[in-house]
C-alpha positions in Angstrom: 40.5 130.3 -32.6 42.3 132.3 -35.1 39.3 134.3 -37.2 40.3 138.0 -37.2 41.2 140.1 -39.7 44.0 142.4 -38.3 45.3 144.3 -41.4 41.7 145.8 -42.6 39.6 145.5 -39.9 37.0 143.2 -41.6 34.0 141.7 -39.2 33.6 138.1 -39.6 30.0 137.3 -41.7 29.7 133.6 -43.2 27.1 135.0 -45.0 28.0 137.8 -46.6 31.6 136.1 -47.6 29.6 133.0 -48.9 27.3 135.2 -50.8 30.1 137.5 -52.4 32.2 134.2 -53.0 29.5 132.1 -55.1 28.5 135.3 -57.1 31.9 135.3 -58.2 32.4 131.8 -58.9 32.5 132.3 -62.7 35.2 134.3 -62.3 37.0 132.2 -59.8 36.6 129.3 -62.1 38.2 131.4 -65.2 40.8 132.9 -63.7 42.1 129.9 -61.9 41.6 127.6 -65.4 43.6 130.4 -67.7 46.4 130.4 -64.5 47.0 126.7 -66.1 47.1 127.3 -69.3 43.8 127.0 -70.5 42.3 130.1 -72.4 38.5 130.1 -71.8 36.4 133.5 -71.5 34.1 134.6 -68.6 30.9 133.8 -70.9 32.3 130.6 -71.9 32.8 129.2 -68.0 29.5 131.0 -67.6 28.1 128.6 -69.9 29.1 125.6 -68.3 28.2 126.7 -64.5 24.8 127.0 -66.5 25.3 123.2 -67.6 25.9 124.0 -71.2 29.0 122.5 -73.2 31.6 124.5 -75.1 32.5 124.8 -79.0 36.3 124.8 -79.9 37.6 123.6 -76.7 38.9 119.8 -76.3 36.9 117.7 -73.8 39.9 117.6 -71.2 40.1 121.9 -70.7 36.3 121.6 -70.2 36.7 118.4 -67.9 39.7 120.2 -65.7 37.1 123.7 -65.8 33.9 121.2 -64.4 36.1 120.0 -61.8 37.1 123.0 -60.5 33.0 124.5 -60.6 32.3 120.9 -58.9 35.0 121.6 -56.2 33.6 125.3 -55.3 30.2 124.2 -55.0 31.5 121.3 -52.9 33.6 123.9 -50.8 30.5 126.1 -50.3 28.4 123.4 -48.8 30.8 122.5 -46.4 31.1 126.0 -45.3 27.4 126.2 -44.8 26.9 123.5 -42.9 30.2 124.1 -40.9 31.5 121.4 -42.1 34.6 122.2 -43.7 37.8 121.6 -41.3 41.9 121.8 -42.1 42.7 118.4 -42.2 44.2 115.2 -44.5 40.7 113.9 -45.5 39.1 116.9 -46.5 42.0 117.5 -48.5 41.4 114.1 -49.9 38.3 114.4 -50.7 38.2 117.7 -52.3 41.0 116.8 -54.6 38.9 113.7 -55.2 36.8 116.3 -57.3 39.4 119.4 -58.5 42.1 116.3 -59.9 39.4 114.1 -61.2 40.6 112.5 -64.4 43.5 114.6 -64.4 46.3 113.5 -61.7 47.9 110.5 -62.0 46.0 109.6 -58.5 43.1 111.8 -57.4 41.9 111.5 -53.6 45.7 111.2 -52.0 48.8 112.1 -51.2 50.9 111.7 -54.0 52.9 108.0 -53.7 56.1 108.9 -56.2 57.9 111.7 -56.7 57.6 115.1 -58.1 59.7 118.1 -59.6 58.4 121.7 -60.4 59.2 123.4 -63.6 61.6 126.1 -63.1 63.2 125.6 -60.5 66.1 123.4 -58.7 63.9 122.5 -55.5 63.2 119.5 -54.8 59.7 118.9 -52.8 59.7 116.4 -50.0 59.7 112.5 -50.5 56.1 110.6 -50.6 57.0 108.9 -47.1 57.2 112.8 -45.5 53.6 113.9 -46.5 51.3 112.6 -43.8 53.6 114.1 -41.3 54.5 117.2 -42.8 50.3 118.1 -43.5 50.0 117.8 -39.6 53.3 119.7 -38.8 51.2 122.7 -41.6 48.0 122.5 -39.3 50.0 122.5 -36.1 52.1 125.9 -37.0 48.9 127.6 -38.8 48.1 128.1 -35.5 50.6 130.5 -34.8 49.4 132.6 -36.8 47.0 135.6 -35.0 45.5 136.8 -38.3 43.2 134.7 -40.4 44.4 135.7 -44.1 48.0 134.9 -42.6 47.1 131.7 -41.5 45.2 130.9 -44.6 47.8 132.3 -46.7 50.7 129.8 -45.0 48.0 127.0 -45.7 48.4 127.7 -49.4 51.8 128.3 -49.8 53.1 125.3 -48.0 50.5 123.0 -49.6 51.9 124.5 -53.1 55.3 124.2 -51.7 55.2 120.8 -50.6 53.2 119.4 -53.4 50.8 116.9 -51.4 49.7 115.4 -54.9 50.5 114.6 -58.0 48.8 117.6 -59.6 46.7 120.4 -59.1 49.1 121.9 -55.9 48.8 124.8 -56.4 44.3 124.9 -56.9 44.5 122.5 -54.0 46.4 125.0 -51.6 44.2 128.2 -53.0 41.0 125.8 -52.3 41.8 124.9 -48.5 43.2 128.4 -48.0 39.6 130.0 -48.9 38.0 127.3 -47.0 39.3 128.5 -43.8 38.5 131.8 -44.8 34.9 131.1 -45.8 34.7 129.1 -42.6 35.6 132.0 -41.0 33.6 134.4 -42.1 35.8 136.2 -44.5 35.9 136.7 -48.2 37.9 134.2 -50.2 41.3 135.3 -52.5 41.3 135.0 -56.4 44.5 135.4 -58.0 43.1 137.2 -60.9 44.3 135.9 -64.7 46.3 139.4 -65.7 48.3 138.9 -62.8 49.8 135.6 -63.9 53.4 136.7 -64.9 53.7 138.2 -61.4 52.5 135.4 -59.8 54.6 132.7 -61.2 57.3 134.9 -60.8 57.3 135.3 -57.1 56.0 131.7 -56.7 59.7 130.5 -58.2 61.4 132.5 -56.1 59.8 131.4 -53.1 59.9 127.9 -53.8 63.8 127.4 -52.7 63.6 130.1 -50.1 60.6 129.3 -48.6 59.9 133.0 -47.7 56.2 133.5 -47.5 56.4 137.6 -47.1 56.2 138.5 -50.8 53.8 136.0 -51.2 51.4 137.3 -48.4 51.8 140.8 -49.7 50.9 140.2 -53.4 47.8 137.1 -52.5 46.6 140.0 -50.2 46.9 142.7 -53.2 44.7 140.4 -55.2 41.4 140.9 -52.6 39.1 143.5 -54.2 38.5 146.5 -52.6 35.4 146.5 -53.0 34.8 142.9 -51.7 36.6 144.9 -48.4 34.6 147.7 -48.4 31.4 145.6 -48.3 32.5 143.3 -45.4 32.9 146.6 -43.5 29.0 147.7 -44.5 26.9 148.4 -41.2 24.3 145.3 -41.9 20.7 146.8 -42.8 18.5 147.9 -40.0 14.6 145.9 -40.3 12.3 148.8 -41.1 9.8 149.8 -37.3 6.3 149.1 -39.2 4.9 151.1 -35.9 7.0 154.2 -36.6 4.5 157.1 -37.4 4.1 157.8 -40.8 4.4 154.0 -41.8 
C-alpha cells in the first residue's frame, strides 16, 4: 500500500492528522467557500459549525458553506472507522452532501456535458466517466508517495469533471481522504492564494501536466502541521520512579 511520505519524512498517525484536520475545519470550510466566490469570514463559518445562521448572506452561500461542514464531518467519520475507500460510490455519496441543492444532479456522475471557464479544453463525454474513475484508481497506484498519489486523485477528478459541479471540492475532498486514511495531514488551499491557484489550474487543464500543481498543493501544507507529525509522541509518566 502506498502510505509514505517521501518528500518530508512524516510518520503515518490517523490520529494526530484527524485531530489537526477537524481543529481546522473552520478554516477549511472558509477557505474553500471564498475559493468560489463566496466572501464569508472565519468567525462567520465559525458560527454556523456552531449551528448558528448568518446576517447579510443569502440562504444559498450559507446552504453551499453547510454542505461543505456536512461533507468534512462525513469525511472524518469514515476515516475513523476505516471506512473511507477510493472508489465511484464514495464519491457518490459524498457529493450527495458537498453538491446538495447546488448541482444540477448531486450523487452522480454528471449525465450531459460540461465546459470550464477559461479555457478551450474540453472535459470527457458523460459515456467516458465510469471508465475513466477506474482507469484514476488503477494508475494512483503508481505512485510510491502518498501526497503524489492523493495529489493525481485531485487533479484528474478536477480535470475530468465527474459532475456537474463542485469538481474541483470533490477532487480536494477524496484527495484528503486518502491522506486522512493514511495517516497524514490533509491539504487546504488557503483563500490568499486564489489568483495563483486558478492560474496554474488553467494552464494545466489542456496540458495535463500535474508537476506545477504538486509543487504549489504541496507549498500550501503548513509547516507547522509538518513539524507536529514529526513530534516524538509523549512518553506515559513511571508513577514508580523515585521522587513520584
Amino acid at each position: 500500500m502506498n502510505d509514505n511520505d517521501t518528500r518530508w519524512g512524516m510518520g503515518a498517525d490517523k490520529s494526530k492528522a484527524l485531530m489537526l484536520a477537524k481543529r481546522q475545519l473552520p478554516e477549511l470550510v472558509c477557505d474553500a467557500v471564498n475559493l468560489e466566490g463566496i466572501n464569508m469570514t472565519l468567525p462567520e463559518i465559525q458560527a454556523l459549525v456552531d449551528g448558528n445562521a448568518l446576517a447579510g448572506h443569502t440562504l444559498s452561500d450559507q446552504q453551499i458553506a453547510m454542505n461543505q461542514i456536512e461533507a468534512w464531518r462525513q469525511l472524518f467519520r469514515w476515516v475513523e472507522n476505516n471506512q473511507f475507500l477510493l472508489t465511484a460510490e464514495t464519491a457518490y455519496r459524498l457529493h450527495a452532501v458537498a453538491g446538495k441543492d447546488e448541482a444540477l444532479e448531486s450523487g452522480v456522475f454528471r449525465s450531459g456535458s460540461v465546459t470550464i471557464a477559461g479555457t478551450d479544453y474540453m472535459p470527457p463525454g458523460a459515456d467516458q466517466l465510469p471508465g475513466l474513475f477506474e482507469q484514476m484508481v488503477e494508475a494512483s497506484w503508481a505512485y510510491k508517495d502518498i501526497y503524489d498519489r492523493a495529489i493525481h486523485v485531485f487533479l484528474t477528478m478536477a480535470r475530468r469533471q465527474f459532475f456537474y459541479d463542485v469538481n474541483k471540492r470533490m477532487g480536494r475532498f477524496m484527495m484528503n481522504g486518502l491522506l486522512l486514511q493514511a495517516g497524514f495531514p490533509a491539504i487546504n488551499v488557503p483563500a490568499k492564494r486564489q489568483l495563483e491557484f486558478n492560474q496554474l489550474m488553467l494552464t494545466f487543464y489542456p496540458s495535463g501536466d500535474q508537476e506545477p500543481m504538486n509543487r504549489f498543493l504541496r507549498s500550501c501544507l503548513d509547516d507547522r502541521v509538518i513539524r507536529i507529525m514529526k513530534e516524538e509522541p509523549l512518553k506515559p509518566a513511571n508513577k514508580h520512579a523515585p521522587g513520584v
